[in-house]
LUMLUM-581641 format. One record per residue (C-alpha): residue number from 1; residue in three letters; x, y, z. Coordinates in steps of 0.05 Angstrom, whole numbers, plus 5000, padded with zeros to 4 digits. Each point is the difference from the previous one (the first is absolute). Layout:
N
PT, num, residuo, px, py, pz
PT, NUM, Ala, X, Y, Z
...
***
This chain:
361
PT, num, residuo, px, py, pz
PT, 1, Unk, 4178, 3426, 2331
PT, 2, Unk, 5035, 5069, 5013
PT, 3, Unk, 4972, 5034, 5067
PT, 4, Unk, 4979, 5066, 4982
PT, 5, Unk, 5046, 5052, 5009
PT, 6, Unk, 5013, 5075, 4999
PT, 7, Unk, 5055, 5035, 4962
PT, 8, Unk, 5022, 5072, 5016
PT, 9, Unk, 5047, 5041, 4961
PT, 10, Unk, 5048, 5066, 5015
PT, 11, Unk, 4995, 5045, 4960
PT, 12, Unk, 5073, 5049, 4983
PT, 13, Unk, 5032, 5063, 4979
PT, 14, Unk, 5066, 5002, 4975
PT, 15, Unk, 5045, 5056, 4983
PT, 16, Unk, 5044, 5062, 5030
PT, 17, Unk, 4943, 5033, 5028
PT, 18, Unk, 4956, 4938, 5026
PT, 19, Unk, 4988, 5033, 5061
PT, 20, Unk, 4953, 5053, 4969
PT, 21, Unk, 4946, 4955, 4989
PT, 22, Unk, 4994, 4988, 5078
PT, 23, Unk, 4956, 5057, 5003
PT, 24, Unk, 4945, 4966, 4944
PT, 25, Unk, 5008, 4931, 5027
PT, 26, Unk, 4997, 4995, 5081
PT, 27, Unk, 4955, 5048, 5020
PT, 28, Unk, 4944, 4960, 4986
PT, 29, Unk, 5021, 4950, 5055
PT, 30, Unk, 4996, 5046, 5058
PT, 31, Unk, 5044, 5063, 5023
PT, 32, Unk, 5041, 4976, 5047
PT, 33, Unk, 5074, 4965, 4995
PT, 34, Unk, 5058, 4966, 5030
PT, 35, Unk, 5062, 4986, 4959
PT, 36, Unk, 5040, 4939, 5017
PT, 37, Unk, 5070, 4988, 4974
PT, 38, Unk, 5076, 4988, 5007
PT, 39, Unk, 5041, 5068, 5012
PT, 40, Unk, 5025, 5012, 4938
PT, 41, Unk, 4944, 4984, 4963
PT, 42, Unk, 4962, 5043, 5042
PT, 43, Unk, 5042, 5063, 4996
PT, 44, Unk, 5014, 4982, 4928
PT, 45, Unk, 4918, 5012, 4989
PT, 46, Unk, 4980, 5046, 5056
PT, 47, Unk, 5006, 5062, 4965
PT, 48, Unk, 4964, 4976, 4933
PT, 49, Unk, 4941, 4968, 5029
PT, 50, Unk, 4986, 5057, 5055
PT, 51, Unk, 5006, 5046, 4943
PT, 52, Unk, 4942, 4960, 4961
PT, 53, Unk, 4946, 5000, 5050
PT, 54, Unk, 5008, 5070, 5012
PT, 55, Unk, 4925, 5029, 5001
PT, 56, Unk, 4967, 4933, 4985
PT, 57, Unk, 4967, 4994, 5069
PT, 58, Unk, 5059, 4938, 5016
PT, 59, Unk, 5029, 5005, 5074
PT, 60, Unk, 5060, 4959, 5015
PT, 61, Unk, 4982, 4960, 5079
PT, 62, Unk, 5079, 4985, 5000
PT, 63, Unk, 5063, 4981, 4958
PT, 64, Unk, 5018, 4924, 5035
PT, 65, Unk, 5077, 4973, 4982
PT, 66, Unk, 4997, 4933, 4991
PT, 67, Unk, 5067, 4985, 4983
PT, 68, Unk, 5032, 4927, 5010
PT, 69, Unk, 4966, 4927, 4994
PT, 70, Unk, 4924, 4990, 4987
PT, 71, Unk, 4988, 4966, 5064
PT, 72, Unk, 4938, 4981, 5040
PT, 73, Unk, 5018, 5042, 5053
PT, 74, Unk, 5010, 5060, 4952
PT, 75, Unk, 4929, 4992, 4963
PT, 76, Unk, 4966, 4990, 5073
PT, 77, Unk, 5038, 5064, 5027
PT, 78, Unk, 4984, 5049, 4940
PT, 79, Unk, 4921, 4964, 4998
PT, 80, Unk, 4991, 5030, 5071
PT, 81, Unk, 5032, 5070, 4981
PT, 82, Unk, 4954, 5054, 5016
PT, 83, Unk, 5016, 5038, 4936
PT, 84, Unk, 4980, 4932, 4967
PT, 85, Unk, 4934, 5001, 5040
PT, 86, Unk, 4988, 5066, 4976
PT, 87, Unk, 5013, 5000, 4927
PT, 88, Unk, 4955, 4985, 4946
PT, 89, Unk, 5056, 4964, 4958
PT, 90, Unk, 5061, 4985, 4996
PT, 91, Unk, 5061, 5030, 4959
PT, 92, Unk, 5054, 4938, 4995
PT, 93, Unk, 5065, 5029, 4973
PT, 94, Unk, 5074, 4969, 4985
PT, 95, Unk, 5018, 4930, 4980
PT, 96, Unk, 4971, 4932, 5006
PT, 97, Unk, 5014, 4980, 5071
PT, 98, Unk, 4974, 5069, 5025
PT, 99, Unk, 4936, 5007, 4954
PT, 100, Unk, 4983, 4920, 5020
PT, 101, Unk, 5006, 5031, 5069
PT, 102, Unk, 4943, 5049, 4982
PT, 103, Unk, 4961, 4958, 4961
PT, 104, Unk, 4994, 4943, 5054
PT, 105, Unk, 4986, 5054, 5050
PT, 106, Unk, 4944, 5023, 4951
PT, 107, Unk, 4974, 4930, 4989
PT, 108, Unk, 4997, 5002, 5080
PT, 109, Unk, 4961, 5062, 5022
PT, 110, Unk, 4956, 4990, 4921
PT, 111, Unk, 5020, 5073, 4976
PT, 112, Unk, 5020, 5019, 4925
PT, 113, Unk, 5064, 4999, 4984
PT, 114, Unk, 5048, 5027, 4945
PT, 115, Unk, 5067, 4995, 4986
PT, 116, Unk, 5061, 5048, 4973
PT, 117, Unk, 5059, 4953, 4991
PT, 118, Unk, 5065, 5033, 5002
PT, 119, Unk, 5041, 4948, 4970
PT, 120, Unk, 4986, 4937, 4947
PT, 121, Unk, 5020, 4947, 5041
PT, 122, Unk, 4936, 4960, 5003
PT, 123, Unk, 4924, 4990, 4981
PT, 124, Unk, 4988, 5020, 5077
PT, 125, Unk, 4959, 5069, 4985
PT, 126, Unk, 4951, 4972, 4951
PT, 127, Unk, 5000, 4923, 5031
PT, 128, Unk, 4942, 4987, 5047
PT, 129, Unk, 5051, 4941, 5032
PT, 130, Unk, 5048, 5027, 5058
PT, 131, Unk, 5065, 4961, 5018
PT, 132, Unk, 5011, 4989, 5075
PT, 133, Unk, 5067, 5001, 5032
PT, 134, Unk, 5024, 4976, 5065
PT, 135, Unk, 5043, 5060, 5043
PT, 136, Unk, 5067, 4969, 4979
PT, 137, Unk, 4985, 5003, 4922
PT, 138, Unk, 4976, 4929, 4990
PT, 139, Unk, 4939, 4987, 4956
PT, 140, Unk, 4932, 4984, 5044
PT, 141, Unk, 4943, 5004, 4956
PT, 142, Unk, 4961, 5024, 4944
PT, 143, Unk, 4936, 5039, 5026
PT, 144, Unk, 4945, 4989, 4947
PT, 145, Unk, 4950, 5048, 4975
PT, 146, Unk, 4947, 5025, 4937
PT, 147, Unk, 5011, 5070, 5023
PT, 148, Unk, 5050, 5033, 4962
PT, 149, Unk, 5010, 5084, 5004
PT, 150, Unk, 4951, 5038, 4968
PT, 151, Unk, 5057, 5030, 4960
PT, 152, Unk, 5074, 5003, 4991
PT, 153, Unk, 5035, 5065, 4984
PT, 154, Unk, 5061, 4988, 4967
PT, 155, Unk, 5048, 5067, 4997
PT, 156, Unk, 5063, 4985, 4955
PT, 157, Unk, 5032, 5061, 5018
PT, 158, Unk, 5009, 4960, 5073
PT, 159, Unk, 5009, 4939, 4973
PT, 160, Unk, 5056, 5027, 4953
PT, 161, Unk, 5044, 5008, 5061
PT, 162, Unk, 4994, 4940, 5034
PT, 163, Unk, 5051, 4939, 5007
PT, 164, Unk, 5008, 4970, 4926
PT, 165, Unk, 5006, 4945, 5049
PT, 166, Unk, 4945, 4994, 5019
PT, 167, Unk, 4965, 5005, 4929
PT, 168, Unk, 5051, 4950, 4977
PT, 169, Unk, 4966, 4944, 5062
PT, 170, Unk, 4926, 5024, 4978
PT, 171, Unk, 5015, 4970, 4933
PT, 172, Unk, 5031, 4934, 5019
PT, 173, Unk, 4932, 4990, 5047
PT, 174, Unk, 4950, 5022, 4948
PT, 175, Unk, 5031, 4955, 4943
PT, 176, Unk, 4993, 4942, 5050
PT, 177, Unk, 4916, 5023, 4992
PT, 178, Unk, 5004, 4988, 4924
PT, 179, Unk, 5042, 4927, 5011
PT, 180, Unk, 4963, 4967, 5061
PT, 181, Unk, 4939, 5024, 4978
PT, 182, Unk, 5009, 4959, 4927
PT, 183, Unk, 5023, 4935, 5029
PT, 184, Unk, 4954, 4993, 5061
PT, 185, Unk, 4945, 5011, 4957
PT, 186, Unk, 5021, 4961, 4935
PT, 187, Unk, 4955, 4935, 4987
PT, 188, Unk, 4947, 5038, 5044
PT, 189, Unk, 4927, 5025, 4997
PT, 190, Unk, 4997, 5070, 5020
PT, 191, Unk, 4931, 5031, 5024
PT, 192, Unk, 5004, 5074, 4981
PT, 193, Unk, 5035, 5035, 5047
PT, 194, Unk, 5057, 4954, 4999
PT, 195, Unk, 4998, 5010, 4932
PT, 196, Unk, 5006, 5073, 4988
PT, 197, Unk, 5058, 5003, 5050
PT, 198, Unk, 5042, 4942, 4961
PT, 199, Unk, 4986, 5036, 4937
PT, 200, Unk, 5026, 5065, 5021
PT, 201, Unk, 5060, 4964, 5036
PT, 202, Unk, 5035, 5007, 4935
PT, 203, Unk, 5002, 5071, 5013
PT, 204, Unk, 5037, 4986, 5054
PT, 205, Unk, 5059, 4979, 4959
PT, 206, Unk, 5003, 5037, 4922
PT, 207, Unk, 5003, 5058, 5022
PT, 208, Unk, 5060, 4991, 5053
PT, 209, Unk, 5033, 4967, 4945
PT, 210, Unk, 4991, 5055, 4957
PT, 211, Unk, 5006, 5065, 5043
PT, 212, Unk, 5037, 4976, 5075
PT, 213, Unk, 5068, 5013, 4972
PT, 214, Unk, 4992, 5067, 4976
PT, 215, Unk, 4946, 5011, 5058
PT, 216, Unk, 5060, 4989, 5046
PT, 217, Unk, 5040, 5044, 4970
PT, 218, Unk, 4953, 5048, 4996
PT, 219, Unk, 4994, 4997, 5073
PT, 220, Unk, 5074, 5008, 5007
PT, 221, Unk, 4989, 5069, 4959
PT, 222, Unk, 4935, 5023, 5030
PT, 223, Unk, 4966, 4995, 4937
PT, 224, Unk, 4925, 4988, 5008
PT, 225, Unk, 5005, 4971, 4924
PT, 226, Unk, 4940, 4951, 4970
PT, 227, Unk, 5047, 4941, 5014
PT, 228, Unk, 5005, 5020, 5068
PT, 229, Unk, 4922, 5012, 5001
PT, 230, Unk, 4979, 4932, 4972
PT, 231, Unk, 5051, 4966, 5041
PT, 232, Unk, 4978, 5026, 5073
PT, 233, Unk, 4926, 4991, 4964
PT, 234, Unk, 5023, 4923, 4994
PT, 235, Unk, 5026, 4994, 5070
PT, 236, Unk, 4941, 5045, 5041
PT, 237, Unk, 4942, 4987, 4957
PT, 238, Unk, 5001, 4938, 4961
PT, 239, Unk, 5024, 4954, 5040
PT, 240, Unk, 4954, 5025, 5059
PT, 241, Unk, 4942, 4988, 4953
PT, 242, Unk, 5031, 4921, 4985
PT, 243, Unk, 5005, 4998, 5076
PT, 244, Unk, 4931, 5023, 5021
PT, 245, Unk, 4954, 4958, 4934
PT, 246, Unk, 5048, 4934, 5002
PT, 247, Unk, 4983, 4958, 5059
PT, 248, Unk, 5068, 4996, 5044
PT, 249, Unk, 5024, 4935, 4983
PT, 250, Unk, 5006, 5023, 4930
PT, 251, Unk, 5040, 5069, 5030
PT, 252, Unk, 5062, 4968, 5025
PT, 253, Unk, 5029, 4928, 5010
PT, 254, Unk, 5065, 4982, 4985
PT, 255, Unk, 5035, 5063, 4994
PT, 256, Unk, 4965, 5032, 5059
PT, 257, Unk, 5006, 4938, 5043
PT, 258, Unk, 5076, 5009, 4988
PT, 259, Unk, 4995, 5068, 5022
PT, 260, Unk, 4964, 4982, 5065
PT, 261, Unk, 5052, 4954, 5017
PT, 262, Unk, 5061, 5032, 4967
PT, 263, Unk, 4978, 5062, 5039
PT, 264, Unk, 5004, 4961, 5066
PT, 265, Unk, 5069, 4993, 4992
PT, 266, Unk, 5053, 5037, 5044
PT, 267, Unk, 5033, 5034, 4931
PT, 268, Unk, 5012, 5074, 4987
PT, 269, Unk, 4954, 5040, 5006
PT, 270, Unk, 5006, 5017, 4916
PT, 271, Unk, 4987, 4927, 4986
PT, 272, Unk, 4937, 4996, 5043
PT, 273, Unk, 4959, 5048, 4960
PT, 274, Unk, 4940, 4977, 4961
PT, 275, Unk, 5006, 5010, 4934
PT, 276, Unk, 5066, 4978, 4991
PT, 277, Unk, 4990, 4938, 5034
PT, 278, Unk, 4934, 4983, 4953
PT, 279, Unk, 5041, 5007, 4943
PT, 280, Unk, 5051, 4953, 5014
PT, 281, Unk, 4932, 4949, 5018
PT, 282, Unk, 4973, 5018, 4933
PT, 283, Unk, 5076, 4974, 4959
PT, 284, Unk, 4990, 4931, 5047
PT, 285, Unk, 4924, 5001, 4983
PT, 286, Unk, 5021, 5002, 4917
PT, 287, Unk, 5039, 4950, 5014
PT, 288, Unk, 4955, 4955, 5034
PT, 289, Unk, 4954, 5016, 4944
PT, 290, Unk, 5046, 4977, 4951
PT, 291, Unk, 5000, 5070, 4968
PT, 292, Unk, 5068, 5004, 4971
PT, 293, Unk, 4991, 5064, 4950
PT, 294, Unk, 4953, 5032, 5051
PT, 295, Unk, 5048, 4985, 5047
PT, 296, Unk, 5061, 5034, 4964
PT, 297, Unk, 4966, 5059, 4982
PT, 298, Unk, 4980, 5013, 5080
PT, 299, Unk, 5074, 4978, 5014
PT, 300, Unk, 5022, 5056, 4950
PT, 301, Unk, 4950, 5047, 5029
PT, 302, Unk, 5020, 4994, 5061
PT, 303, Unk, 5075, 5007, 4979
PT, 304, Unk, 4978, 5062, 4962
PT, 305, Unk, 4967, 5039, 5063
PT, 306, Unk, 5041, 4965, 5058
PT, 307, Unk, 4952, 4952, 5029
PT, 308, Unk, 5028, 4948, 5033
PT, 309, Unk, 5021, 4930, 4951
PT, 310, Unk, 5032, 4957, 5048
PT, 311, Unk, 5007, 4978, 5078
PT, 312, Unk, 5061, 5045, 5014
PT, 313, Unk, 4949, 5063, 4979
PT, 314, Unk, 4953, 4977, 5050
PT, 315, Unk, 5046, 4993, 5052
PT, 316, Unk, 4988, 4927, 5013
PT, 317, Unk, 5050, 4946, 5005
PT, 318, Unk, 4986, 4925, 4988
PT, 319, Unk, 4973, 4975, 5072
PT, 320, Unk, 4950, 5062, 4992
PT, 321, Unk, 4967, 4978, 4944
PT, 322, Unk, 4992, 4928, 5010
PT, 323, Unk, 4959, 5016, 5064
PT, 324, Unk, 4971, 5054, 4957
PT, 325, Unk, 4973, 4948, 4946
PT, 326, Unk, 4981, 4957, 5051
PT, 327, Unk, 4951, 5043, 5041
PT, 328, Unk, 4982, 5023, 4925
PT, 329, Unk, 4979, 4932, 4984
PT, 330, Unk, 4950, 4994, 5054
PT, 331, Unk, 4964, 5067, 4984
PT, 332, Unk, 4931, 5008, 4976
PT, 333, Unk, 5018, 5060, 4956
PT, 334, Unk, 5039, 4937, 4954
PT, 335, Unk, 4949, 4954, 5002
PT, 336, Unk, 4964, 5034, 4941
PT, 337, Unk, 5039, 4986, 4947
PT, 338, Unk, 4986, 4952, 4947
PT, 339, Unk, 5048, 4947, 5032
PT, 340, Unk, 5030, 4985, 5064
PT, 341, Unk, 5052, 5046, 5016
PT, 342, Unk, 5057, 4958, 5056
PT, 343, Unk, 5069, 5026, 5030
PT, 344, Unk, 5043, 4963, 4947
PT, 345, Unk, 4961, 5023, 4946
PT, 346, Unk, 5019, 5081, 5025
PT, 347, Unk, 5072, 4974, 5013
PT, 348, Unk, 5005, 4986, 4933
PT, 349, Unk, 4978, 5057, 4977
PT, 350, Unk, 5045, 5033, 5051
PT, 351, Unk, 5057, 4973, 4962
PT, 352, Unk, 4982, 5011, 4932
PT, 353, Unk, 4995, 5072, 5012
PT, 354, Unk, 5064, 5006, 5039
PT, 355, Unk, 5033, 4953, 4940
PT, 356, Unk, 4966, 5055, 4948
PT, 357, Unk, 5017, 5052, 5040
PT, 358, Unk, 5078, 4977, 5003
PT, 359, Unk, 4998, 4992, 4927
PT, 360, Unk, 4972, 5070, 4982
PT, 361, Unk, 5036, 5049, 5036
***
């Protein structure tokens, strides 16, 4: 039997002028803040967000930069902050590594938190879960939580301007949500909450495949179009929603266990972000699946937006990915699936997709 549980959800705004609703929304949880968040994502949402809780009674204790890994050392340092101690809530603004920064330091001192992502990278500022680094870059651990932020504010005339990189990695990681999420769970019986979260998965895939290629092109013009909207919607919202109702070992195996280890490696610094990294996971996880057509449509996908389709994207030679698959093969993340997943059986898939790859270019 199911322990009982509790299941929290964010609410959001989206649009140009998100920000405006900060004055209906967060006085209610006390009138006091502190912002933390990278520099430029920070300066990029300064302006707006003082101008919004102008006469509501908000005070802000302190704007904290927390640029750079989500360490230990970082969450204990900004937890003992005095503008912390003295806020009400917290205000976590930028991208994912930054707002799991905030959200792990608001998990620590138990203050509300919301978020104002400035780029679509990740599910980070509506996931309660917080990725852990180590100082030099290398993946730690996942911090677990039911807490997500009260609410994410979602202002496309920021997220207009930021990398189309960036929004490009956010949809290979949030397509992994839909793909894991279906094969862990297949064969399985699902309680409720696990449930709702596979269901909506899919949403973590249609829509990419129907609105990321314009949505990235979009981005490259500035245009906060619908495409763009329902494509950062995808990335921020949905796939935070999969992550916080699915229980985590139907959130990520194969293609985030790659990333763990891929990201471990010594390549550039391009080739170690996340998103990219999950998607070439998810081609090897079709494959392993036996998915052909499913399979070639991601491949052309990913061909389509400039995802990575083969071991020279990743930056990876040969000796890289056999230790890869090997400390893969030993992870709990893989031992989910519906059958046992070994190092020859991700070599050959290796090879099929470099073989595919050769013969598609």
């Amino acid at each position: 039997m199911t322990k009982r549980y509790t299941v929290s959800f964010p609410n959001y705004t989206i649009g140009e002028e998100a920000y405006d609703k900060i004055r209906e929304i967060c006085p209610r949880y006390g009138k006091t803040v502190v912002v933390i968040g990278g520099r430029e994502g920070v300066e990029a949402a300064q302006e707006k967000m003082v101008k919004a809780v102008e006469g509501v009674g908000l005070e802000f204790t302190g704007f904290i930069h927390a640029s750079g890994q989500t360490t230990r050392s970082t969450i204990a340092r900004i937890a003992n902050d005095s503008a912390v101690a003295e806020a009400d809530m917290i205000f976590a603004v930028g991208g994912g590594k930054v707002i799991d920064t905030a959200k792990a330091v608001a998990h620590t001192v138990n203050k509300p938190y919301f978020t104002f992502p400035t780029v679509a990278g990740s599910c980070a500022a509506s996931a309660s879960i917080a990725t852990v680094y180590e100082p030099d870059g290398r993946f730690r651990e996942y911090l677990y939580s039911i807490v997500p932020p009260v609410h994410v504010f979602i202002c496309t005339r920021i997220l207009v301007h930021a990398p189309v990189e960036v929004l490009r990695r956010g949809i290979g990681d949030t397509m992994a949500k839909f793909y894991e999420a279906q094969i862990a769970s297949r064969g399985k019986t699902l309680c409720h909450r696990d449930g709702m979260g596979i269901a909506l998965s899919k949403m973590c895939a249609e829509p990419l495949y129907a609105y990321g290629a314009q949505a990235l092109e979009d981005n490259r013009q500035h245009r906060a179009s619908l495409a763009f909207e329902e494509t950062v919607l995808a990335v921020i919202i949905t796939s935070g929603l999969v992550s916080n109702l699915a229980a985590p070992e139907y959130n990520g195996h194969i293609a985030h266990a790659l990333f763990v280890e891929l990201g471990n490696l010594s390549a550039r610094e391009q080739c170690r972000q996340h998103g990219g990294l999950v998607a070439y996971g998810i081609l090897l996880l079709l494959l392993c699946d036996g998915q052909v057509e499913e399979f070639e449509r991601f491949f052309r996908f990913c061909r389509r937006i400039g995802l990575p389709t083969c071991r020279k994207d990743i930056g990876a030679g040969e000796d890289d990915i056999h230790r890869v698959f090997q400390a893969t093969e030993k992870k709990q993340d893989v031992r989910i699936m519906p059958y046992k997943i070994t190092q020859s059986v991700l070599l050959d898939a290796a090879r099929k997709l470099e073989t595919y790859h050769k013969n598609h270019q």
